[in-house]
C-alpha positions in Angstrom: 0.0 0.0 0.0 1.1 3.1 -0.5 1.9 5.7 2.6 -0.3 8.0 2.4 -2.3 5.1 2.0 -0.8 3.4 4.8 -1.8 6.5 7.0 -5.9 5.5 6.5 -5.2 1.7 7.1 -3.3 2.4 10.3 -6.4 4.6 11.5 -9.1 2.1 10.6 -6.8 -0.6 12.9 -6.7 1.6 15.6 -10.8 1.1 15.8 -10.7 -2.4 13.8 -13.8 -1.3 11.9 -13.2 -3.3 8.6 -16.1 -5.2 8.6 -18.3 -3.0 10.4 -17.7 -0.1 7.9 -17.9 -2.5 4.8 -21.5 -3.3 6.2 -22.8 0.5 6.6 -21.5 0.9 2.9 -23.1 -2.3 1.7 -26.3 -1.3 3.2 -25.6 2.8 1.7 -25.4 0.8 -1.7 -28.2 -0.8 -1.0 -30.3 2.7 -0.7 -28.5 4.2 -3.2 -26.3 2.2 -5.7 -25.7 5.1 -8.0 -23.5 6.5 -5.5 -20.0 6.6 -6.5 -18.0 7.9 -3.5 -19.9 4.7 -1.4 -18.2 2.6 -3.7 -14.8 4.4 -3.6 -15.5 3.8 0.3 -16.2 0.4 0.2 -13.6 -0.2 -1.9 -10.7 0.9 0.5 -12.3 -1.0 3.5 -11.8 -4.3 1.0 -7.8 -2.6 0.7 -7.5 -2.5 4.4 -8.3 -5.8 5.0 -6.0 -6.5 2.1 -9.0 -8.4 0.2 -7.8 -6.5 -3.2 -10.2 -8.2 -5.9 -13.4 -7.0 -3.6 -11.5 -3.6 -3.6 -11.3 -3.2 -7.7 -14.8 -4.9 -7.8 -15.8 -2.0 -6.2 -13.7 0.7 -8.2 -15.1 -0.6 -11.3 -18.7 -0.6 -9.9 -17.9 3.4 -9.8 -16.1 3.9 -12.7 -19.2 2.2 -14.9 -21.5 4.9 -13.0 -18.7 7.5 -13.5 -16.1 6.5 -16.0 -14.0 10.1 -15.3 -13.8 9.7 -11.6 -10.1 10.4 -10.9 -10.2 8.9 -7.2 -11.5 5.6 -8.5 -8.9 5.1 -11.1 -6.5 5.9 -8.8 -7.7 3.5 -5.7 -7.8 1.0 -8.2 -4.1 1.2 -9.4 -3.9 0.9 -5.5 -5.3 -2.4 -5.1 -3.3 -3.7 -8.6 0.0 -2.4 -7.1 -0.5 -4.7 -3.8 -1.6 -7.4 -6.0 1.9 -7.1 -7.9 0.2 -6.5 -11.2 2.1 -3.6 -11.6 1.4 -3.0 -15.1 -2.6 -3.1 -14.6 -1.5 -0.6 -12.2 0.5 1.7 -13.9 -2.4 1.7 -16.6 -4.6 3.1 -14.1 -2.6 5.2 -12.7 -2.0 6.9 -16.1 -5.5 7.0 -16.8 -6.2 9.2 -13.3 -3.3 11.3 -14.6 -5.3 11.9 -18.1 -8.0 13.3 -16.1 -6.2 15.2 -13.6 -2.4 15.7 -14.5 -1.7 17.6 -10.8 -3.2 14.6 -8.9 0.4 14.6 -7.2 -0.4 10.9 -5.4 -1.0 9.1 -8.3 2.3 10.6 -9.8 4.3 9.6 -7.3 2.8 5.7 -6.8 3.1 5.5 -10.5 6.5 5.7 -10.2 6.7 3.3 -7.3 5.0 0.8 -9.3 7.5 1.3 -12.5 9.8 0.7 -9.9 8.8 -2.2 -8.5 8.1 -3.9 -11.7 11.7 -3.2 -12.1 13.0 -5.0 -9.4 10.4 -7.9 -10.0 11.4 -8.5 -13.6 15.3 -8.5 -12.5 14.8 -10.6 -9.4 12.9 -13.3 -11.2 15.6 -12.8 -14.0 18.2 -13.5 -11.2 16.0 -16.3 -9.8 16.1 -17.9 -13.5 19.7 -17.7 -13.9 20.5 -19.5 -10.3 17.9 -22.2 -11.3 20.3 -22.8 -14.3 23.8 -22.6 -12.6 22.1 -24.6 -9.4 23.5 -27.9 -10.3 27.3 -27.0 -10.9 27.7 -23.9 -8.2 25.2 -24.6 -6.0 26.4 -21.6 -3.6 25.8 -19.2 -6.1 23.1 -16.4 -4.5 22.5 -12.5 -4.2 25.0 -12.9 -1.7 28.4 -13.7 -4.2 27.1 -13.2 -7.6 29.4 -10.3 -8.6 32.4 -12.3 -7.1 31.4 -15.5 -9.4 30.8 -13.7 -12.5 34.0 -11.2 -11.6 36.6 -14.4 -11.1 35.5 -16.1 -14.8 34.7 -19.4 -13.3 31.3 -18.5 -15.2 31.5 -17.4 -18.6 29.5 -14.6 -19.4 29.9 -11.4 -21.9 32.3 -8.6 -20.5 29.5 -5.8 -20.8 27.3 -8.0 -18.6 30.1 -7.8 -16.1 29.9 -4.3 -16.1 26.6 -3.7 -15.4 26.3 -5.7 -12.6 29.4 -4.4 -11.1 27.5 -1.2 -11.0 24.4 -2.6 -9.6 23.3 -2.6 -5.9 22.5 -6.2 -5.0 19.8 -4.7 -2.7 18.0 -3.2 -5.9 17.5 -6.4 -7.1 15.1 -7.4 -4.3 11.6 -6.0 -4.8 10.6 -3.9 -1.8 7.7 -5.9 -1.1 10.2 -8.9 -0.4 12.1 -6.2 1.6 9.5 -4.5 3.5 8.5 -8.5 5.0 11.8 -9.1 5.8 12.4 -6.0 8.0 9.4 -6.3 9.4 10.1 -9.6 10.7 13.4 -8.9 12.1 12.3 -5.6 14.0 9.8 -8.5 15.3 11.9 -11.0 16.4 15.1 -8.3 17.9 13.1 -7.4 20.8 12.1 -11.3 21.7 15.3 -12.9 21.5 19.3 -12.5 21.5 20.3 -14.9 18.8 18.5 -16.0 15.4 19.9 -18.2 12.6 19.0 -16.5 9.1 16.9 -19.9 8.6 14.8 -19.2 11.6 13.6 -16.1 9.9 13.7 -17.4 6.8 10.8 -19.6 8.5 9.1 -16.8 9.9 8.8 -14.4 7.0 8.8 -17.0 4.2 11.9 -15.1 2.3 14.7 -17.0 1.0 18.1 -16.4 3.1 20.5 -14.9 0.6 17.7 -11.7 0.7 17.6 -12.0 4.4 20.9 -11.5 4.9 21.7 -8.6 1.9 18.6 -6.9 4.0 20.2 -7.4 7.3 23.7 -6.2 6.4 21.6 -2.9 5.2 19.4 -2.4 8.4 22.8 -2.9 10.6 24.8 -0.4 8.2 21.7 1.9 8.9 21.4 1.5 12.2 18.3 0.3 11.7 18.5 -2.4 14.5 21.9 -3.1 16.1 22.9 -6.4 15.7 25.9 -8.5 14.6 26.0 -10.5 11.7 28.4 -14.1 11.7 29.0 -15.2 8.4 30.7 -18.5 9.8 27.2 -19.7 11.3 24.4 -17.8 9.5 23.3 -16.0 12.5 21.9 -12.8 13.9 23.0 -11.5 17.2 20.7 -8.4 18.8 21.9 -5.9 21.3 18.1 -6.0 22.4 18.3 -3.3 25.2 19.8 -0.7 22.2 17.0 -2.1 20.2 14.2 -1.8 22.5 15.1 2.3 23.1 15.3 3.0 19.4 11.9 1.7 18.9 10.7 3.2 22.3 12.0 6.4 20.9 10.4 5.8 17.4 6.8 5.3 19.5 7.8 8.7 21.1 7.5 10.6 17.6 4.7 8.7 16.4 2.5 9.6 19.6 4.1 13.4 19.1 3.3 12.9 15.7 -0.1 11.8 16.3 -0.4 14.7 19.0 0.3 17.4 16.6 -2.0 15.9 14.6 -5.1 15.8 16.5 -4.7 19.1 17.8 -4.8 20.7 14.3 -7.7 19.5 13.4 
């Protein structure tokens, strides 16, 4: 989802009023089914409970009563971009931006999704070419691929060496994949001292050579403070350092949510 997205979803939690809400709207449909914002409405509900296909039912129930609705076209390249059907998503994107060329938002997620289509079409790219070279170097992974295809042991064209050289491994990993994986460690640093990569590997459902190209960026970001040992695959958490950084990153949100209650 996107964040400004995000910023509704993590509202509607606070109350957990998915399905309450998605029944007021069914039964304002009901009364008045020519009503496009309902549907809009309803539609985002569906997003926040991450039940996209209910979502860009309901988009497309309000574009056929209003086929220029800019919102619409724009919720709905939404609920395509969590689906990972970026380019469904970029169409409708586009078409918002037909309508309304300042709509800033849909601007700015269009070029998320272009971007993460990106990085999905070279991961899997990357996925295809380990699937090949599995058998004969089976520790070939996002972790060493520069250092096999720098040392010649696989043969590949010299401009091909060049571009990867150039290329940050961690731009190969879609940020979906990278968002899950962060989440899970911030999860896990708080509850224990020591975690093999396979044990989050588990959790999250990621393959470990992402895991641990994500982990050696949160630690060189300070995003959690941790050491990683190559020798046994494992993850070890300062957890008191980690517990204050997120106590102070609660401190800003309830400052942040402070400020912005008392504007309104």
């Amino acid at each position: 989802m996107s964040q400004h997205g995000l910023v509704w979803e993590l509202l509607i939690i606070k109350k957990n009023l998915y399905d309450k809400a998605i029944q007021c709207y069914e039964k304002a449909v009901e009364i008045d089914p020519n009503y496009v914002s309902t549907w809009i409405s309803m539609g985002i509900a569906y997003e926040s409970k991450k039940e996209y296909d209910k979502a860009i039912e309901c988009y497309e129930k309000a574009l056929e009563l209003d086929p220029n609705h800019v919102s619409a076209w724009y919720r709905m390249g939404i609920a395509y971009s969590d689906k990972k059907e970026y380019n469904k998503a970029i169409e409708c994107y586009e078409k918002s931006l037909e309508l309304d060329p300042n709509y800033i938002f849909a601007w700015i997620d269009m070029k998320d999704a272009k971007e993460e289509h990106r990085r999905n079409k070279l991961y899997q790219l990357f996925r295809e070419l380990q699937s090949i070279l599995r058998e004969k170097y089976p520790d070939f992974d996002l972790t060493n691929y520069k250092n096999f295809l720098k040392s010649g042991v696989i043969e590949v064209p010299e401009d091909f060496i060049s571009v990867i050289e150039k290329l940050d491994v961690l731009s190969i990993i879609p940020l979906s994949i990278q968002s899950t994986i962060r989440e899970t460690i911030l999860e896990l640093g708080v509850k224990y001292n020591r975690l093999q990569i396979a044990e989050i590997a588990e959790k999250c459902g990621e393959p470990e050579d992402c895991i641990i190209v994500v982990t050696h960026d949160m630690i060189e970001n300070k995003d959690i403070y941790a050491e990683f040992f190559k020798s046994t695959k494992s993850l070890v958490f300062d957890q008191q350092a980690n517990i204050e950084e997120i106590d102070k990153l609660m401190d800003q949100y309830r400052q942040w949510e402070k400020e912005g209650i008392s504007k309104k």
